[in-house]
Each structure stands twice: as structure tokens, then as C-alpha cells.
C-alpha positions as CSV (number, residue, x, y, z in Angstrom):
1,X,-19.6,-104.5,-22.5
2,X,-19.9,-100.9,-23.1
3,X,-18.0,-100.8,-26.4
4,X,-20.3,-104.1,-27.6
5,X,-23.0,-102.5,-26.9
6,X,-22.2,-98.5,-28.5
7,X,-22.6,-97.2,-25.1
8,X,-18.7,-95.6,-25.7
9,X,-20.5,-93.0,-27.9
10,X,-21.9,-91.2,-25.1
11,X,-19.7,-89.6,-22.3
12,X,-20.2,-91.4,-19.0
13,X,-23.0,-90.0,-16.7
14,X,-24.5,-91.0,-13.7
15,X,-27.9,-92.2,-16.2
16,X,-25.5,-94.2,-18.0
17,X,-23.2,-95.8,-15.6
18,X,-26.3,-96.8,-13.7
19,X,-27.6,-98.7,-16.9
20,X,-24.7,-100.2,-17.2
21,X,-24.4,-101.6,-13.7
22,X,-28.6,-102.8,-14.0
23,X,-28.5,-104.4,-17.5
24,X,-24.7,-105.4,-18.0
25,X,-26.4,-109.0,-17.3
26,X,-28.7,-109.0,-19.7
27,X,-26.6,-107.6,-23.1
28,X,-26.5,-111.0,-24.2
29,X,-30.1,-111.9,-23.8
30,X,-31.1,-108.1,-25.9
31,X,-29.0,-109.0,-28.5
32,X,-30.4,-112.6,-29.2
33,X,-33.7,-111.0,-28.6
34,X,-36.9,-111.3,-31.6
35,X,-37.9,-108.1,-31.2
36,X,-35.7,-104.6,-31.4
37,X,-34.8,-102.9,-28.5
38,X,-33.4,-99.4,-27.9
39,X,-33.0,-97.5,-24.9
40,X,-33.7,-93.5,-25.2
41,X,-32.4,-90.8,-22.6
42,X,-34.5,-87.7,-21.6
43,X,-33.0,-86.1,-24.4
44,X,-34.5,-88.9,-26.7
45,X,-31.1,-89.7,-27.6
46,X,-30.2,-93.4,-28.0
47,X,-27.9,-95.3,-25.7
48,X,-28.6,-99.0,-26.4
49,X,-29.8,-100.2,-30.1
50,X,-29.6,-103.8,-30.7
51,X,-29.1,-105.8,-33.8
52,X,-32.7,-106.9,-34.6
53,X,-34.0,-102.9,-33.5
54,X,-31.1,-101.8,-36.7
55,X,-32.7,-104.5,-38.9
56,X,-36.4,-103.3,-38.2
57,X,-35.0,-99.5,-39.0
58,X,-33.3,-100.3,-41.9
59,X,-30.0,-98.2,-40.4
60,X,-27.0,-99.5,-38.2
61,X,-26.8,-98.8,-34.9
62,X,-23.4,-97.0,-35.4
63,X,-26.1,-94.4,-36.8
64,X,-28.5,-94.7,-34.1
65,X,-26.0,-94.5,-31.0
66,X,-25.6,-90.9,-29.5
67,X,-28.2,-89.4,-31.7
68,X,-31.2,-88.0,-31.6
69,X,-34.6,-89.7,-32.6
70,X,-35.0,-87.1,-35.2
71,X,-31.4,-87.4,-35.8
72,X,-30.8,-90.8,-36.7
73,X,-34.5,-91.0,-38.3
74,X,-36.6,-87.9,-38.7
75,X,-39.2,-90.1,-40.5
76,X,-39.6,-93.1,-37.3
77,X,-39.0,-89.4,-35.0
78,X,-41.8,-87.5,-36.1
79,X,-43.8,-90.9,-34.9
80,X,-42.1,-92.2,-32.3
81,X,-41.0,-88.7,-30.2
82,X,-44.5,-87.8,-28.8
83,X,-44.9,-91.3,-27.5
84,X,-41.8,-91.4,-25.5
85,X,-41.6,-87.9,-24.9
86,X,-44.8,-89.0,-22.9
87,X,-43.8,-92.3,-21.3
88,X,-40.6,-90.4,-19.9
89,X,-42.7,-86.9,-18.8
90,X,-45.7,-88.9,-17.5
91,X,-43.7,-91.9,-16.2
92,X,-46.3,-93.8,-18.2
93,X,-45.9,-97.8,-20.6
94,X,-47.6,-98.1,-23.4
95,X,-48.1,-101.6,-24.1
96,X,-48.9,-103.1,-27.6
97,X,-49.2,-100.0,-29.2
98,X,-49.6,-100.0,-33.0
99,X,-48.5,-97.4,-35.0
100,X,-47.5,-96.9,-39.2
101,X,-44.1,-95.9,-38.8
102,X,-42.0,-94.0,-42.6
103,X,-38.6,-95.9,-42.1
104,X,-35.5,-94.6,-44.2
105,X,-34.3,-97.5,-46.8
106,X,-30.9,-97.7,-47.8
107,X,-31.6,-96.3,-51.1
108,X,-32.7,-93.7,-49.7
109,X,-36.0,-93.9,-50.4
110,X,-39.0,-94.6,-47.8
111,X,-41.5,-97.0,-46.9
112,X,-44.4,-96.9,-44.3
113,X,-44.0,-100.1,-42.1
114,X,-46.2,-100.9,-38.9
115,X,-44.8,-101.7,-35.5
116,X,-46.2,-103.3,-32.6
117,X,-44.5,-101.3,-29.6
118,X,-43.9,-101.5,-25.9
119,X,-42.4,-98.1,-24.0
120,X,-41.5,-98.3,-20.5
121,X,-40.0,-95.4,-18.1
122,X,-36.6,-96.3,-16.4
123,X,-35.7,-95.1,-12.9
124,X,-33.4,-94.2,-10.7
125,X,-32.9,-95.1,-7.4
126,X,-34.7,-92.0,-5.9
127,X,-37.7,-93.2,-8.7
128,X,-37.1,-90.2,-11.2
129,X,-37.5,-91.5,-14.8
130,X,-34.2,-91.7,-16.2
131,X,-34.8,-93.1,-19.5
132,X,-37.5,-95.0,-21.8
133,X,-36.9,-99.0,-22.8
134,X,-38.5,-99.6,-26.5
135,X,-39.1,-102.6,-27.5
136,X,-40.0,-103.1,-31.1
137,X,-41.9,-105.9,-33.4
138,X,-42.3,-105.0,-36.9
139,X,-45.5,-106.9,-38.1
140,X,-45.9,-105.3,-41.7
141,X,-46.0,-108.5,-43.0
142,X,-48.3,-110.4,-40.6
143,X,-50.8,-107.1,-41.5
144,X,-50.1,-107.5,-45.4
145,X,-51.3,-111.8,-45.0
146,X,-54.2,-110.8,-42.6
147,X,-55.6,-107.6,-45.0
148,X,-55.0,-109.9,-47.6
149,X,-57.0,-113.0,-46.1
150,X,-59.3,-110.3,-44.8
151,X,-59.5,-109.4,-48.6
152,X,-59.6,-112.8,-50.2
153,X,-62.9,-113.4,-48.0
154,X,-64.5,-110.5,-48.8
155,X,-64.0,-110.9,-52.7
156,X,-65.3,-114.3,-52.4
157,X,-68.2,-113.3,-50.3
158,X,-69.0,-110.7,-53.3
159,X,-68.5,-112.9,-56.0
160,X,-71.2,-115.6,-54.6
161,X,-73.8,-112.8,-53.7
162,X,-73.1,-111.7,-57.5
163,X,-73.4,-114.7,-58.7
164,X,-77.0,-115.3,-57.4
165,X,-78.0,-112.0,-58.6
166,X,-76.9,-113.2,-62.1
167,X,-78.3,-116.1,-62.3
168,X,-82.3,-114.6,-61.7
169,X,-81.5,-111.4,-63.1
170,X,-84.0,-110.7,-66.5
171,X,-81.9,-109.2,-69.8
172,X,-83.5,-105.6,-68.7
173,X,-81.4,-105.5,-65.3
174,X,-78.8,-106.8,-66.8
175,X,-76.6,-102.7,-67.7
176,X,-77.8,-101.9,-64.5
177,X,-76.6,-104.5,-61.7
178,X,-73.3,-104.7,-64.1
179,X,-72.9,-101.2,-63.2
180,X,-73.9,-101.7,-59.5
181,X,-70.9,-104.7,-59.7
182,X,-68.1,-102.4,-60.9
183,X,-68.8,-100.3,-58.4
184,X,-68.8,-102.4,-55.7
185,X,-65.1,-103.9,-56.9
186,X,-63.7,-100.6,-56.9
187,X,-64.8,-100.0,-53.6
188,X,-63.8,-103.4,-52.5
189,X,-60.4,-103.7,-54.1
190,X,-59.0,-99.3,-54.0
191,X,-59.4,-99.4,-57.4
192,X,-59.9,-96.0,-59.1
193,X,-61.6,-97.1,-62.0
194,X,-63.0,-100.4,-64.2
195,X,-64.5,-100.7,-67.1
196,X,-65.8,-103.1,-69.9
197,X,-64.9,-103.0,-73.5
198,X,-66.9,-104.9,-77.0
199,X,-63.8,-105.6,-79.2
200,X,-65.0,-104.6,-82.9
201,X,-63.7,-107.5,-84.8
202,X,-63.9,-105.5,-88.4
203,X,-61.4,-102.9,-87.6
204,X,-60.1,-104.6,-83.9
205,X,-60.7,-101.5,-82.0
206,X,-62.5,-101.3,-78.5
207,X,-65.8,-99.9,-77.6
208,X,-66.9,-99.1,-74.0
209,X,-70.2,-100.3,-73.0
210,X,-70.1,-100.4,-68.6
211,X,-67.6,-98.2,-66.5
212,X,-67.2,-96.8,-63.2
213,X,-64.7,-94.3,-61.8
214,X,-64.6,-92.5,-58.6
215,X,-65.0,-89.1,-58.3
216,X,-61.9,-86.7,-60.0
217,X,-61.0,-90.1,-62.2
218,X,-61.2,-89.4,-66.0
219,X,-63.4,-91.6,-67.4
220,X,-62.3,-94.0,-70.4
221,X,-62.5,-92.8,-73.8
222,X,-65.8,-94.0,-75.4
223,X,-63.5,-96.1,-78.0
224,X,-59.7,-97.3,-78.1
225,X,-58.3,-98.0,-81.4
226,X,-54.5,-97.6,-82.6
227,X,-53.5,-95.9,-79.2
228,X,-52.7,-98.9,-77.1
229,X,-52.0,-101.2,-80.4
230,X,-50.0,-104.0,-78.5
231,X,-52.4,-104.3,-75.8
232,X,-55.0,-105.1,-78.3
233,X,-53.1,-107.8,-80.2
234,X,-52.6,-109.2,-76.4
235,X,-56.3,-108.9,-76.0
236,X,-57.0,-110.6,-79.5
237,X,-55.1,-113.2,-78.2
238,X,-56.5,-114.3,-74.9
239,X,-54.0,-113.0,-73.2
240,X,-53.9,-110.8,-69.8
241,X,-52.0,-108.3,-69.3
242,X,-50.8,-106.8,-66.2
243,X,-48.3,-103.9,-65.2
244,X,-47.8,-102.3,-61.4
245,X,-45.9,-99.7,-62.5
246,X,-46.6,-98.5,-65.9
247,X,-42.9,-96.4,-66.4
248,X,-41.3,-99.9,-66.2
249,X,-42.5,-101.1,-69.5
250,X,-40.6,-101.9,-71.7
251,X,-39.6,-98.6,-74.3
252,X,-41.8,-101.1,-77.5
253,X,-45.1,-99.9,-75.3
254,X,-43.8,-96.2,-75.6
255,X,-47.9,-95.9,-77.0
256,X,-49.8,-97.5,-74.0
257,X,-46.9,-95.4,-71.5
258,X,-47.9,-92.4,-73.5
259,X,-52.1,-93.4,-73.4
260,X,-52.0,-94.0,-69.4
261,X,-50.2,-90.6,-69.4
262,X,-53.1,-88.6,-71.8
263,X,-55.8,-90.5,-69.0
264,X,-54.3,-88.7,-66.3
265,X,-51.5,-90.8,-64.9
266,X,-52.9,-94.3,-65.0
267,X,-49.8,-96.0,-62.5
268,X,-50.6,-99.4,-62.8
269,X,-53.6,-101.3,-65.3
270,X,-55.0,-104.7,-66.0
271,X,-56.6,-106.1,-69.0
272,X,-58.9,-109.6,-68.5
273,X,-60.2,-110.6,-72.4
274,X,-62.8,-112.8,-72.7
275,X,-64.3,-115.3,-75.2
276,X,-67.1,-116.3,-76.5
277,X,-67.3,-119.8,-79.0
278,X,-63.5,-119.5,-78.6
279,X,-63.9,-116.1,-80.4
280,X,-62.6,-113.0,-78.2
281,X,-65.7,-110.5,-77.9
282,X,-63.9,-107.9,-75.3
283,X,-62.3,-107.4,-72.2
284,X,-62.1,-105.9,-68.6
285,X,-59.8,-103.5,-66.9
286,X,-59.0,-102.3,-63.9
287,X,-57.0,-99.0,-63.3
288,X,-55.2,-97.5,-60.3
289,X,-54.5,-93.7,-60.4
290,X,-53.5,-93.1,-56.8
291,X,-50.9,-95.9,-55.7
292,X,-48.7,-98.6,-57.7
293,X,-51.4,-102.0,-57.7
294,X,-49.5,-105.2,-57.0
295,X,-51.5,-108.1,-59.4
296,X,-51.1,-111.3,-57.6
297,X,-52.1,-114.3,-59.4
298,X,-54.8,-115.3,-56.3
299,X,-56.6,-111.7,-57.1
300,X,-56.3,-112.2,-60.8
301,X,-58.1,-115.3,-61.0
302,X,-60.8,-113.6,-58.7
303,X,-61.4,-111.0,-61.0
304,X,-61.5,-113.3,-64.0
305,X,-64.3,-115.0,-62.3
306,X,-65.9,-111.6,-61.6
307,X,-65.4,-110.9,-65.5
308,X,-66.8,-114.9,-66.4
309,X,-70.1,-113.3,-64.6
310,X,-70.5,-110.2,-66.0
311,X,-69.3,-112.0,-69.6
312,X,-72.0,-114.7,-69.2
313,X,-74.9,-112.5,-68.0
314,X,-73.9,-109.9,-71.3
315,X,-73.7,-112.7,-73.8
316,X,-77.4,-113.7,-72.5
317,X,-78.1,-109.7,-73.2
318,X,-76.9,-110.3,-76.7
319,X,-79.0,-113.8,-77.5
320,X,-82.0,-112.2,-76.1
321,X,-81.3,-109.1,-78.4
322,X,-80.9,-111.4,-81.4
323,X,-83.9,-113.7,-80.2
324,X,-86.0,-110.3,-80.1
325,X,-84.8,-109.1,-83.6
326,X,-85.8,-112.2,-85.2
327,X,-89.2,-112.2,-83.5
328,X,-89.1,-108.3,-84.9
329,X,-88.3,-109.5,-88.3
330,X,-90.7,-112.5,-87.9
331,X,-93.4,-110.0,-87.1
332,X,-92.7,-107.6,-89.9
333,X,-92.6,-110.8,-92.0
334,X,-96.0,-111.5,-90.8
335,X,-97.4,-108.1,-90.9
336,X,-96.3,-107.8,-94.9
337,X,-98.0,-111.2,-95.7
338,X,-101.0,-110.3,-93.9
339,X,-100.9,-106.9,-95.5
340,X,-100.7,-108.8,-99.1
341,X,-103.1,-111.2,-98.9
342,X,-105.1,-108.6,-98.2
343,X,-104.6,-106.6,-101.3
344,X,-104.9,-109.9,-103.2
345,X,-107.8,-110.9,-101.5
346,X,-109.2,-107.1,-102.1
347,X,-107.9,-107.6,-105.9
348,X,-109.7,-111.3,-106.4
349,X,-112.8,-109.1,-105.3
350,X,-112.8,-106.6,-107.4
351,X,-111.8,-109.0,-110.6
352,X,-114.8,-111.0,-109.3
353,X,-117.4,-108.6,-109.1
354,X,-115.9,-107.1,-113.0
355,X,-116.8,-110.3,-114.2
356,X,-119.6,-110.7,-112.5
357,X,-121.6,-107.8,-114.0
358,X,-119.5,-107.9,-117.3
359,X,-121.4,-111.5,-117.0
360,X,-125.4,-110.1,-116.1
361,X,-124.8,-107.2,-119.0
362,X,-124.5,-110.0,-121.6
């Protein structure tokens, strides 16, 4: 059983032969266990490392047996060692601990990953702690579907309670609350920055009119023209466009690569146009600075609602605008007529009374 299980790494010792003799019996049950199990010596060295513990660490247990915590992992180690350093020192479990643990990949790069975890102390006979059991779930992904339903609720608890703001909201609220609802998306979604853009249809070039950007965030440039030139024509089009890591693009966007660059390291953007008539009048984005921003399609079509909204409530701005410049021009109209019939009525006057007393003179 010994070699099965890696225990042959280790010379024997009275810690291990009496592990050997208590848990021969239940080797096969670890190994067909859900969960990863190890089992650390007071030297937080491993001595037991199952199959499904290697595939939550992303290493084999060939590198796990006979080492070190900090050894085989100093990323999990600098996590993991005060807690079993603890449960061995203190003869103390923890039960259903959760902790964000940096596992090694095998490209040798890293990735934070949360654990669900369970230490025990083992003893000896005499009731001195001999060892630590760990036992191991890795529940990255359950976290990733709950923040995300967590998420989804939230958006669409913001977009309703935006939505009835819109509707009663008069034209002279209108910058304001948009301003107020950028905001509030940034914070929502760890954004770093969003902003809204009028697409100049003479010389296609974009104009910022609402943004918001957390503190340290450049803001956008007050107009975009031939610096991101494809991202425009995909604009023009209707279409959105969406990157999560803007040094994959392709080497024909070396201008947008070298835009997000000049903004400060923009690492991953969206654009959402919109249309009015069937006629594009502008667009949305949203920016991430800090971390790479995954786009799924459920969080797109969120923010495209959140866009319909702010789109609806600033083409209402605009008829209002053009309603009050031809009540303007229908005043001005009126004000010149009024102001010529009264010279001509001043000028029938004055001919009157000339022929009037040309008239009594006779």
C-alpha cells in the first residue's frame, strides 16, 4: 500500500508506520474520494496526497510527497501553513473554512482559486498530535455561478429602478440622472470607466457627451476621430465590439492597441452603438483598467438594455431641443411680424395724416 499511496518517499518512522497500520483500510475509499485529501507531518511535509487533492493543485503528487508545503507550492504555502501550523500546535479542526488560495498552473503561471477546507489534528496513542488530515473542495466555480447570479439580480434590480426614473424624468434631469446611471454601473459591474459618445455623421468621428471614471482613471478624450478608425466603421455598422484582453487583437487593430495604450492601459473595452430611425446616432463603452473583463453574452444584452434607456431618454432630450428651437424660431417669427406691422401701421399713419392736412391746406 505504501508505494500506491507515495508513502515510500519518506523514511519509515514511528508517525508513519502508525498511519499506515490506522488508514491502510481506507486507501481505497481516499482515493475514490470527491474531495482532496493530504495528510501533513509536524514538519508540514506531505505523507499522503490523493488523486483528486493533485487535481485541485494543479501538480502531481510525485511533487507533493516528501515535501514541504512551501516546497511543493509556496503560493497554496503561504495560505495554507498558518492554518495547519495551528491545528497541529493547538490540536484544533477547522471545519468549513474558506479561504482564496494562488495555485501554480502547469504553464507556470498562477490563478487564485477558493477552497472549502476541513483540518483535523491526528494522534498518537499517548494523544500527542502527530499530524494534520486536510481535506479539500475547490468551489471556484460554484462562487463564479453564485457572484454571477448574485450579479445578474442585482443588474436587473438596477435596470427596473432606472427604468422608472426614466420614464417620469423631465428633459432638464435628463444629463444629470444619466450621469448618476454610469456611475452606479461602474460601481455595480468593477468597471473603471463608461462613457457615451454622439457619432458626427459629416466627418464619422465621435463626441463625448456623459462619462464617468473612478478616481486615478483618465478620462476619455472629448472627441475620437481617425485613432480607433475600425472600431468606428464597426460602430457605423450596428455592430458591438468586444475584447477581454486588448494585446490579443488581431495586428490590423495595431491603432485601437496603440489608443487603449495612450489612455493608460485600457485591458479590456466594449462598444454598444445605437440607432435611431435605423440611423446610428452614437454609442456606449465600457472600460476596464485594473483586471482583464470577461463579456458574456447574458451581461452584454443587460448593458444594451441599460444603453436602450439612456438612448431613449437622450433622443427625448434632442425632440424637446428641436420642439424648443422651433417654438424659438416661431417666436422670433412672431416678434418680426409684430415688429412690422407696427412700422407699417406707424407708416399708414403718418401717410394718412400727410394727406390729411395736404387735403385742409387746399
Amino acid at each position: 500500500m505504501g508505494d500506491s499511496m507515495g508513502l515510500a518517499a519518506k523514511p519509515a518512522s514511528s508517525t508513519t508506520d502508525f498511519f499506515l497500520g490506522k488508514f491502510s483500510n481506507l486507501e481505497q475509499l481516499f482515493e475514490q474520494a470527491q474531495f482532496g485529501i493530504s495528510i501533513i507531518d509536524r514538519d508540514l511535509s506531505y505523507i499522503y496526497f490523493n488523486n483528486q487533492m493533485a487535481t485541485i493543485a494543479h501538480l502531481s503528487t510525485e511533487d507533493h510527497i516528501g515535501k514541504t508545503l512551501r516546497e511543493a507550492d509556496h503560493l497554496a504555502a503561504s495560505t495554507l501553513e498558518p492554518i495547519l501550523s495551528r491545528t497541529i500546535a493547538e490540536d484544533r479542526s477547522f471545519v468549513d473554512l474558506e479561504i482564496v488560495v494562488p495555485t501554480s498552473l502547469p504553464d507556470k503561471s498562477s490563478q487564485e482559486r477558493i477552497w472549502l477546507i476541513c483540518s483535523y489534528p491526528l494522534k498518537e496513542h499517548d494523544g500527542s498530535v502527530m499530524c494534520c488530515g486536510l481535506v479539500v473542495q475547490d468551489i471556484t466555480e460554484q462562487k463564479i455561478k453564485e457572484s454571477v447570479q448574485v450579479e445578474r439580480l442585482q443588474i436587473e434590480a438596477f435596470l427596473s429602478n432606472l427604468s422608472s426614473t426614466f420614464i417620469s424624468l423631465s428633459v432638464s434631469e435628463v444629463d444629470h440622472w444619466i450621469e448618476e446611471g454610469l456611475q452606479k454601473v461602474v460601481d455595480l459591474l468593477g468597471f473603471d470607466r463608461s462613457s457615451i459618445w454622439h457619432l458626427s455623421a459629416n466627418d464619422k468621428s465621435l463626441h463625448i457627451s456623459h462619462s464617468f471614471a473612478r478616481p486615478g482613471i483618465k478620462p476619455p478624450p472629448p472627441v475620437i476621430a481617425d485613432m480607433i478608425p475600425d472600431w468606428i466603421n464597426m460602430i457605423l455598422s450596428g455592430t458591438i465590439f468586444r475584447v477581454s484582453d486588448i494585446d490579443e487583437l488581431p495586428d490590423r487593430f495595431w491603432k485601437e492597441k496603440q489608443y487603449c495604450k495612450d489612455q493608460g492601459g485600457i485591458k479590456s473595452i466594449m462598444f454598444i452603438p445605437a440607432s435611431v430611425g435605423g440611423t446610428i446616432v452614437g454609442a456606449i463603452t465600457f472600460v476596464s483598467y485594473r483586471v482583464k473583463r470577461e463579456w458574456p453574452d447574458e451581461l452584454t444584452q443587460r448593458l444594451r438594455l441599460l444603453w436602450e434607456i439612456f438612448s431613449n431618454a437622450l433622443e427625448r432630450k434632442r425632440a424637446d431641443q428641436k420642439i424648443q428651437n422651433a417654438l424659438a424660431e416661431i417666436q422670433q417669427l412672431k416678434d418680426r411680424l409684430e415688429a412690422e406691422n407696427v412700422y407699417l401701421r406707424d407708416q399708414i399713419d403718418v401717410e394718412y395724416r400727410h394727406e390729411e392736412i395736404i387735403g385742409k391746406s387746399g
